[in-house]
Every structure is written in structure tokens, then in C-alpha cells.
PyMOL commands that place a pseudoatom at each C-alpha (Angstrom):
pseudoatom trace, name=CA, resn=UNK, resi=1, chain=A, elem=C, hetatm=0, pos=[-8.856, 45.271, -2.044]
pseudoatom trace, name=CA, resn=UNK, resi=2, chain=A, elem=C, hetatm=0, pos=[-10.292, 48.604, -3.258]
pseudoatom trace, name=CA, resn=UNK, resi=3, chain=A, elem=C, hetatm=0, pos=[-7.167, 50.453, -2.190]
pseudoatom trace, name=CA, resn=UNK, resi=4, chain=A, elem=C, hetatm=0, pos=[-5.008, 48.150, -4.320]
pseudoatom trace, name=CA, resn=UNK, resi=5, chain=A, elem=C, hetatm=0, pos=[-6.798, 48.099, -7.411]
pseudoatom trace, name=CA, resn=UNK, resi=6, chain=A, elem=C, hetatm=0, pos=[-6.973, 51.929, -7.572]
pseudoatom trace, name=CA, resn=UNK, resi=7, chain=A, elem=C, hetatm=0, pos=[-3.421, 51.983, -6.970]
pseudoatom trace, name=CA, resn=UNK, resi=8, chain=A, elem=C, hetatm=0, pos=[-2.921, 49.949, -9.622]
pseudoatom trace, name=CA, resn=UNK, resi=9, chain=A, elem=C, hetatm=0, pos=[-5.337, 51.164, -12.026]
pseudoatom trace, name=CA, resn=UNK, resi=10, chain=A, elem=C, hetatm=0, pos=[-3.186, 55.015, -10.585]
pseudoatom trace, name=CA, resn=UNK, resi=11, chain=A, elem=C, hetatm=0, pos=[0.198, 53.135, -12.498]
pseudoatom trace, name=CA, resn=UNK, resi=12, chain=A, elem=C, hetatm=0, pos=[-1.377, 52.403, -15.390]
pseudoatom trace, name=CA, resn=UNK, resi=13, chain=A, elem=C, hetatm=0, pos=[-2.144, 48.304, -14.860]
pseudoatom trace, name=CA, resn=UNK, resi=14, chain=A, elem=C, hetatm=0, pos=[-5.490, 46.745, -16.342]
pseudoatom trace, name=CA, resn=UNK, resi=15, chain=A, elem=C, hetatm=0, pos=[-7.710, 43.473, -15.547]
pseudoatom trace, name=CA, resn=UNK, resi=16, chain=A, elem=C, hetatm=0, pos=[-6.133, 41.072, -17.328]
pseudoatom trace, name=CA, resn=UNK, resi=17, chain=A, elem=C, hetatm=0, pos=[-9.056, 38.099, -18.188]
pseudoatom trace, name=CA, resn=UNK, resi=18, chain=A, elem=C, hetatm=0, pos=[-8.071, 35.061, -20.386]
pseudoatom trace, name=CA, resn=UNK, resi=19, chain=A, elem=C, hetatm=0, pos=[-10.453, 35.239, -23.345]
pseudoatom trace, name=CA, resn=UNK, resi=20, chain=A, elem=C, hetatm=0, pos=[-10.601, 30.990, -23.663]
pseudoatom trace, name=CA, resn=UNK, resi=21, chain=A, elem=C, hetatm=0, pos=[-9.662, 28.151, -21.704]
pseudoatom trace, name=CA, resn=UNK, resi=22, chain=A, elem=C, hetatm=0, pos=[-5.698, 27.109, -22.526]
pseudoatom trace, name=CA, resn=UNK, resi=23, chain=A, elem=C, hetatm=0, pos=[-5.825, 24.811, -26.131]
pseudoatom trace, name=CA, resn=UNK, resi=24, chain=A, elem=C, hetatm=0, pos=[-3.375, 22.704, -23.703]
pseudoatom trace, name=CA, resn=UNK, resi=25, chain=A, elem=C, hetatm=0, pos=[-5.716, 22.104, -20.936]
pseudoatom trace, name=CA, resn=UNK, resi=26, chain=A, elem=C, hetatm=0, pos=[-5.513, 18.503, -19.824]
pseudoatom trace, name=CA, resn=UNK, resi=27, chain=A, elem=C, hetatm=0, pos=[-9.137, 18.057, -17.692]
pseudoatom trace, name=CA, resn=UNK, resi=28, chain=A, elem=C, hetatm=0, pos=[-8.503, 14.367, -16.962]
pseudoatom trace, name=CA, resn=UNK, resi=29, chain=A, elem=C, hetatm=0, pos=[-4.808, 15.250, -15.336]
pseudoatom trace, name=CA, resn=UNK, resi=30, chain=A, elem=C, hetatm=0, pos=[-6.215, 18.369, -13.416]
pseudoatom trace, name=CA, resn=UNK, resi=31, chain=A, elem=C, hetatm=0, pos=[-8.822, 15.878, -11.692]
pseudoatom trace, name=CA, resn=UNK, resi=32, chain=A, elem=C, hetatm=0, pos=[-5.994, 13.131, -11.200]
pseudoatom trace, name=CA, resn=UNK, resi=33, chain=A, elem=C, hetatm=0, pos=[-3.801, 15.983, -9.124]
pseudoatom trace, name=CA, resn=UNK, resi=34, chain=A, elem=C, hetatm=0, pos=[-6.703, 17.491, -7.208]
pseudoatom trace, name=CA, resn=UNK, resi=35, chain=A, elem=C, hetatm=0, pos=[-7.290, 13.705, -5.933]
pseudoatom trace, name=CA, resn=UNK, resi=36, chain=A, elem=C, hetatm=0, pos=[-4.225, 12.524, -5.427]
pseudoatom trace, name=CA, resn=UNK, resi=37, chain=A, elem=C, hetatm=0, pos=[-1.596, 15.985, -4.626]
pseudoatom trace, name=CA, resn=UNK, resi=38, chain=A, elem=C, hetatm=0, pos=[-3.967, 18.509, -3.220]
pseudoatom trace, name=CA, resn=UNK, resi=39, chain=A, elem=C, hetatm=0, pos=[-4.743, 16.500, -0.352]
pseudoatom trace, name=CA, resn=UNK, resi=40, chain=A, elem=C, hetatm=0, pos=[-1.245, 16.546, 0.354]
pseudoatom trace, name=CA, resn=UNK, resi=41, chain=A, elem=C, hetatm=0, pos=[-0.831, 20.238, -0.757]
pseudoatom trace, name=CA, resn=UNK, resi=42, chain=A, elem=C, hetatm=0, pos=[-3.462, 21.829, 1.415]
pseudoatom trace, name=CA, resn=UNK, resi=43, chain=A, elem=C, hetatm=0, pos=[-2.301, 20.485, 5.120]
pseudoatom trace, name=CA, resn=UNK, resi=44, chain=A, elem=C, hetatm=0, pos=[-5.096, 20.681, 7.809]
pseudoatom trace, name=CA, resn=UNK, resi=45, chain=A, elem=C, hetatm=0, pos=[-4.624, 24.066, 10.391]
pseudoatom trace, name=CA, resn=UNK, resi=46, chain=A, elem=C, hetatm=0, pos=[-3.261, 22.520, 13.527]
pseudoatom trace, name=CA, resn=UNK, resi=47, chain=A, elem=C, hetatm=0, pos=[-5.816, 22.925, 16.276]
pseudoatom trace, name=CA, resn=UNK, resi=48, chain=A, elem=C, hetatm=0, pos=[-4.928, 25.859, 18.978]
pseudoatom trace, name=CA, resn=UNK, resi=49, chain=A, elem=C, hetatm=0, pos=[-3.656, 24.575, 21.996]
pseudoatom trace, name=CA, resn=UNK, resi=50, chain=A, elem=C, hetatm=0, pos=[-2.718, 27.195, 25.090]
pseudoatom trace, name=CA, resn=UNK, resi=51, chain=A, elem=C, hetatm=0, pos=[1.106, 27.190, 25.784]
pseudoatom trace, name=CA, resn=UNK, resi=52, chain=A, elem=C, hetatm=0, pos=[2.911, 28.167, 28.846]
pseudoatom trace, name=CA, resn=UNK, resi=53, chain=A, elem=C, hetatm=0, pos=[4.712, 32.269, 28.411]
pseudoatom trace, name=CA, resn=UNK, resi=54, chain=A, elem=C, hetatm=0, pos=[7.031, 31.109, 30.921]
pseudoatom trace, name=CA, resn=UNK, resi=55, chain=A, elem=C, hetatm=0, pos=[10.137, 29.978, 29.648]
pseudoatom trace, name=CA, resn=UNK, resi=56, chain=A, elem=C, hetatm=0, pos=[11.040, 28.315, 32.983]
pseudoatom trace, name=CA, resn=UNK, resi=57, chain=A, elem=C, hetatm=0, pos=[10.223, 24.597, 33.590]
pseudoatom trace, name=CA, resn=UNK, resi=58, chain=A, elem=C, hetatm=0, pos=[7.759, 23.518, 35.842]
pseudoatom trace, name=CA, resn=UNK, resi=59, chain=A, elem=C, hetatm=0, pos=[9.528, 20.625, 37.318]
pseudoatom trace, name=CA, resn=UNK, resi=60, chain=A, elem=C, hetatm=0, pos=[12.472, 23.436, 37.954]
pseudoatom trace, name=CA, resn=UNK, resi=61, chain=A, elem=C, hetatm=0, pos=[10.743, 25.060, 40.678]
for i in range(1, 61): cmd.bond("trace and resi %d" % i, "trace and resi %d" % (i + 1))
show_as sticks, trace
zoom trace
């Protein structure tokens, strides 16, 4: 990540930091979606399972 920020900082680009929290900022509807659409969102990693590299079928042979 080094690399990247001093390329960055190279062209000129800065660390850009909110100073306050968005007047907007809805703290009851943020916890509602993290309940009930993250879950959803953010899908489990399927376990690893070894496959076959041949792409003949075993009954074929």
C-alpha cells in the first residue's frame, strides 16, 4: 500500500478525511440494513473441494 500512496501523493492527490459525521446520517436505518441486507450481501466463501483436471469422464473409460 506504500507504493500506491507515494504514487499518488507523486500526482499531486491528498488524504481526503471527512471532518464530521454526514448531518443526514440515519443510525437507526444503518442498523436495520446491517441486520437484515448484509447478511445477504456478504455470502459465505464456499468451502474448497478437490476437482478432477481431467476433462474426460470416469464412467467413459
Amino acid at each position: 500500500m506504500q507504493g500506491v500512496w507515494r504514487l499518488l501523493k507523486r500526482h499531486g492527490w491528498s488524504c481526503q478525511v471527512p471532518v464530521r459525521r454526514a448531518m443526514e446520517r440515519d443510525e437507526e436505518a444503518i442498523e436495520v440494513w446491517k441486520a437484515e441486507v448484509w447478511p445477504w450481501v456478504k455470502v459465505p466463501r464456499t468451502t474448497w473441494a478437490p476437482i478432477s483436471a481431467s476433462r474426460t469422464r470416469a464412467a467413459s473409460r
